[in-house]
C-alpha positions in Angstrom: 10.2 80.1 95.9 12.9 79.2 98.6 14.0 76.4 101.0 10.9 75.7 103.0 11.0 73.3 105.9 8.7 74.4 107.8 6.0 71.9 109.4 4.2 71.4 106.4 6.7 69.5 104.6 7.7 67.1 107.2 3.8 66.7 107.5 4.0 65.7 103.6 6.4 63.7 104.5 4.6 61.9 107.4 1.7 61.8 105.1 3.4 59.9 102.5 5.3 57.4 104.7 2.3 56.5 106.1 0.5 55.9 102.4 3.6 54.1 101.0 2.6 51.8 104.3 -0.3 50.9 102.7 1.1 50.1 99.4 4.0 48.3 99.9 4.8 45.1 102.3 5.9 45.9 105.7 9.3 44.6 105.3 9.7 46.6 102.0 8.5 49.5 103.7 10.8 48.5 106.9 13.9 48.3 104.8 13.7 50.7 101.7 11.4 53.8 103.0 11.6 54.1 107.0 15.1 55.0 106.7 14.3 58.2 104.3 14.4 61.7 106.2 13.1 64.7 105.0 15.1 67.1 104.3 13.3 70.6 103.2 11.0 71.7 100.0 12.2 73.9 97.4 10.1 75.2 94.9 8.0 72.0 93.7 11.1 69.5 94.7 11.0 67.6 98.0 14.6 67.2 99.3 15.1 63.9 100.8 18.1 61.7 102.8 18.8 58.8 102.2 21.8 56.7 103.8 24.0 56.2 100.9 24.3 55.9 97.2 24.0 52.3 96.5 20.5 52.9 98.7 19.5 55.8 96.3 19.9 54.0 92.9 18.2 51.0 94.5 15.4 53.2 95.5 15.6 54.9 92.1 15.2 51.8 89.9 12.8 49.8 92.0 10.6 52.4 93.7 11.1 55.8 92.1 8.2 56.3 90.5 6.0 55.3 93.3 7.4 57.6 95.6 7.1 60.3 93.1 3.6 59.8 92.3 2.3 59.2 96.2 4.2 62.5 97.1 2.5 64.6 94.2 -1.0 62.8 95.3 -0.7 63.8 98.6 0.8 67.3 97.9 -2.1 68.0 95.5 0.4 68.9 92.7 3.3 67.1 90.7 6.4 67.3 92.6 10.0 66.2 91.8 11.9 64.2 94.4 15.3 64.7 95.4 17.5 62.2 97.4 20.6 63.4 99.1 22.9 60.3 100.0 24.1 61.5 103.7 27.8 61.3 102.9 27.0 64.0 101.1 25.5 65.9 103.4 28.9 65.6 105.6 30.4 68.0 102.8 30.5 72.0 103.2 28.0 73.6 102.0 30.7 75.1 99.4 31.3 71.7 98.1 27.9 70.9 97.8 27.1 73.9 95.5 30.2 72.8 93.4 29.2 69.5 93.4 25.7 69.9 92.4 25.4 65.7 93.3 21.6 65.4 93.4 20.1 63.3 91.5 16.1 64.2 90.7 14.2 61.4 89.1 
């Protein structure tokens, strides 16, 4: 399967923001997931943004495994979750292929 971002996955997405709302306190939600941006789906891996790398092992370590389950919950299947710090979404897209900097957990 390819790179999919069609409306379906930013829908997941919306769907899932607006679970993890329930779940967590607003000002944990406020800080640690409103931020996140979808990015695209590819094959049974969401592809999200984040703003930087300290943010993505912070998310990682503290709420990894949340987001991971609410996103397979929602999607009706186990999905992986990728987070893309944004600096390195500056890179071309030769870099990134070298680079190979995602980080699934």
């Amino acid at each position: 399967m390819g790179i999919s971002t069609d409306s379906s996955v930013v829908d997941l997405w919306k769907k899932t923001s607006q679970r993890l709302q329930q779940i967590v306190a607003p000002q944990t939600f406020k800080r640690w997931f409103q931020p996140i941006r979808v990015l695209h789906m590819e094959a049974d891996c969401l592809c999200l943004e984040v703003p930087s790398h300290l943010y993505q092992y912070w998310l990682e370590d503290n709420y990894g495994d949340l987001l991971k389950e609410t996103v397979s919950s929602i999607a009706g299947k186990p999905l992986s979750v990728l987070d893309l710090p944004s600096v390195i979404l500056h890179l071309s897209k030769t870099l990134q292929k070298e680079l190979k900097f995602h980080v699934e957990f």
